[in-house]
C-alpha positions, -999 to 999 in steps of 0.1 A, spaced: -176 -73 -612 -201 -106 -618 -175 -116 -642 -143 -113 -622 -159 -130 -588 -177 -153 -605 -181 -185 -597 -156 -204 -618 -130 -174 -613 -133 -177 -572 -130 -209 -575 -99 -211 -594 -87 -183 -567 -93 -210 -541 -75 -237 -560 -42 -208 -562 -44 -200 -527 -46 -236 -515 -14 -243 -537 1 -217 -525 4 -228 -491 10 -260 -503 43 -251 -518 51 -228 -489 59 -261 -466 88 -266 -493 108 -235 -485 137 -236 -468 125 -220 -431 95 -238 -428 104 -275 -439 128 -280 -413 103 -274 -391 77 -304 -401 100 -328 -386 96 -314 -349 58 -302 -356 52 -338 -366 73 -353 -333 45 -324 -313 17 -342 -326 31 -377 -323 48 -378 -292 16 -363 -274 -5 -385 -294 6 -420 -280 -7 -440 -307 -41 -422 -303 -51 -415 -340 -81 -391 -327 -61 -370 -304 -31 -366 -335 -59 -353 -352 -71 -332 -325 -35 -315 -319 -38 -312 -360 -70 -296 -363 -56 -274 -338 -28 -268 -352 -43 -257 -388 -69 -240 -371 -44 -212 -357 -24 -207 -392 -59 -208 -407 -74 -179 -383 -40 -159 -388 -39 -158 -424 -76 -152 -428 -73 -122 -401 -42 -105 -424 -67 -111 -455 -94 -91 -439 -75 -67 -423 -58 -63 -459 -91 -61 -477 -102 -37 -454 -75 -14 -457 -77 -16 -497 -114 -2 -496 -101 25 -474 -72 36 -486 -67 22 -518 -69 49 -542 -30 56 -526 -24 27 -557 -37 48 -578 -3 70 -577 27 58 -597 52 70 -573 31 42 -548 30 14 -569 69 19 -575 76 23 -542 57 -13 -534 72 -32 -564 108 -15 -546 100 -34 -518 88 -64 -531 121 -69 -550 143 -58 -519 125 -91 -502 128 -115 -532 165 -107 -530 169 -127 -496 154 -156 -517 184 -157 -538 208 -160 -508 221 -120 -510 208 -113 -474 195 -134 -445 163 -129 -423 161 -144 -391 135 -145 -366 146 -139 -327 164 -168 -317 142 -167 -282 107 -172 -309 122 -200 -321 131 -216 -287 91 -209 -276 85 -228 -306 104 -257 -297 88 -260 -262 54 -255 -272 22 -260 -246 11 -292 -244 -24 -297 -257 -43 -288 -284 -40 -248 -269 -1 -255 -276 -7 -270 -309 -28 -238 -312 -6 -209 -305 18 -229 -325 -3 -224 -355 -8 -189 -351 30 -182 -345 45 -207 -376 40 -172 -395 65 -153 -370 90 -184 -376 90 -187 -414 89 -153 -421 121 -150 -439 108 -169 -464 77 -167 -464 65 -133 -454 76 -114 -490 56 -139 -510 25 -131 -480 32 -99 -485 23 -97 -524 -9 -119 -516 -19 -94 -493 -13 -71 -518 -36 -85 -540 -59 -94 -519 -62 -52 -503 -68 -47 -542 -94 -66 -542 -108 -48 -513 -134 -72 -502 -129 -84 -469 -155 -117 -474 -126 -128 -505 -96 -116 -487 -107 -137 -454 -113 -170 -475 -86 -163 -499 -57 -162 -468 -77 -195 -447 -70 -211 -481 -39 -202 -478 -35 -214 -443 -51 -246 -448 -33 -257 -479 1 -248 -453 -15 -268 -424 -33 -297 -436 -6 -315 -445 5 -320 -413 -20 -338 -403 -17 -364 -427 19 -367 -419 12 -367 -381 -11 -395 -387 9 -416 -404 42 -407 -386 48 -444 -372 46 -456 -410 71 -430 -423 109 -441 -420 123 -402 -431 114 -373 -447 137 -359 -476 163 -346 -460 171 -308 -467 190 -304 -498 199 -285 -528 160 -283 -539 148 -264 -511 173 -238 -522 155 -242 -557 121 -238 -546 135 -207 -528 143 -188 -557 112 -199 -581 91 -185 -552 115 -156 -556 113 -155 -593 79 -150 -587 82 -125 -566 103 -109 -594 76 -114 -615 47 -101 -595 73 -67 -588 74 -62 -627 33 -61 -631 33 -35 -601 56 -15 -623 42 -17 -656 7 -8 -644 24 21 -626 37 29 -663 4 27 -678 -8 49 -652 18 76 -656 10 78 -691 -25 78 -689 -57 89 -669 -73 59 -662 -96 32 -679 -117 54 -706 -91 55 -732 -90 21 -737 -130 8 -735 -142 6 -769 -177 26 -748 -178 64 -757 -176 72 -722 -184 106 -716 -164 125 -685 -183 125 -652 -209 158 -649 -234 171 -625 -256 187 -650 -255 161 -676 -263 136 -649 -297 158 -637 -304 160 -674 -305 121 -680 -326 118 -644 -354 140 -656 -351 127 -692 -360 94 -678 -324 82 -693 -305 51 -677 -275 57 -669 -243 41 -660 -210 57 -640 -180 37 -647 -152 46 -613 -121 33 -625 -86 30 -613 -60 8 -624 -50 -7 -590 -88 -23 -591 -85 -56 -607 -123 -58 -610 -125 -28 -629 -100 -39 -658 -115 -72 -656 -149 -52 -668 -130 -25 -686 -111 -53 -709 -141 -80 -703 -169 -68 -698 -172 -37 -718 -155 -55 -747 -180 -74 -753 -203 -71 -780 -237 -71 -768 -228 -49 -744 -211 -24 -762 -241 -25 -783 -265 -18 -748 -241 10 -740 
């Protein structure tokens, strides 16, 4: 578990997460939206560089606190129900899903939000409350293209089942989405045009959905593996012995350490340690 939350590893987490809402700004139902967020910020804003920052902050701070919610709420849910991803027929029915939403990224079906969300959007409170509620309703908005690539983060991140990750995981998220409107609301009166929609935002659409694609295929070959097999012991090079009450009394009044392995193949952290961990040699040698 050390090895898979480890510093280094959580870090690079934070780096993914961050890029990931990076590159969400460059699909197709959120980008045309930067233009009119921006003119929010700067209209209000009056030449005031603190107050555009302000209204930013704001702004961030409600995509931020949304995200971060769905992450706990997701890691949450994963340490109580996720032994359901244990089952094959689950994990199948997830990846199904997952591949019925990437199929909208390649233009087969349209989702829309309600057409009266996106009016509210448009006439948005004044004040950083406004730039607020904004923030916590972009997700509502860009849903259709965004909301099956959430989805398998979420997914992940329920895994995972540690709220503490799954909050700071999804406000990475959030800010790597938000922050950059900041920047571009501060320097709005030095910026002639943004790109104008094109040809590439239908590109970035379907790499997001080829990695949706992707991220569907590793659902279904772990619900393979887990079909075919029982769980982690078969493939730890430890001579695990199966779980006993009276063996386990016997090592307590022996005075014998002992170690229970839980495994599932759903838990990330416990391949990480069954193919990591366990692996390696000094600790095979321990065990």
């Amino acid at each position: 578990m050390d090895a898979f939350l480890g510093e280094q590893v959580t870090w690079v987490w934070f780096a993914a997460a961050f890029g990931t809402g990076l590159a969400l700004n460059l699909t197709p139902c959120v980008y045309p939206m930067v233009p009119v967020t921006i003119a929010f910020f700067s209209g209000q804003g009056q030449g005031r560089i603190g107050y555009v920052v302000w209204l930013g902050v704001a702004y961030v701070a409600g995509i931020s606190l949304m995200y971060a919610g769905l992450g706990t709420l997701a890691a949450q849910t994963g340490a109580l129900f996720g032994s359901w991803l244990q089952h094959p027929a689950v994990l199948m029915g997830v990846a199904a899903l997952i591949v019925a939403l990437s199929l909208s990224m390649f233009g087969l079906y349209e989702l829309q939000p309600p057409s009266w969300l996106t009016q509210r959007f448009g006439r948005a409170t004044a004040g950083p409350l406004g730039a607020f509620i904004m923030g916590l309703t972009v997700g509502l908005i860009a849903a259709p293209c965004i909301g099956p690539f959430l989805l398998s983060l979420l997914l992940v991140v329920s895994q995972l089942a540690n709220p503490w990750l799954g909050f700071s995981l999804l406000l990475m998220t959030g800010l790597g989405m938000g922050l950059p409107y900041i920047v571009l609301g501060v320097l709005a009166h030095r910026l002639a045009r943004l790109p104008k929609a094109g040809k590439w935002l239908v590109w970035s659409k379907r790499v997001l959905g080829t990695i949706l694609l992707a991220f569907s295929v590793y659902l279904i070959a772990i619900a393979v593996r887990q079909g075919r097999s029982d769980g982690g012991m078969e493939h730890s090079t430890v001579a695990w012995q199966p779980y006993s009450y009276a063996k386990l009394q016997q090592a307590f009044q022996a005075n014998q350490p002992v170690l229970v392995d839980i495994y599932a193949d759903w838990c990330l952290p416990c391949v990480e340690m069954d193919h990591v961990t366990f692996r390696h040699p000094d600790v095979a040698a321990r065990l």
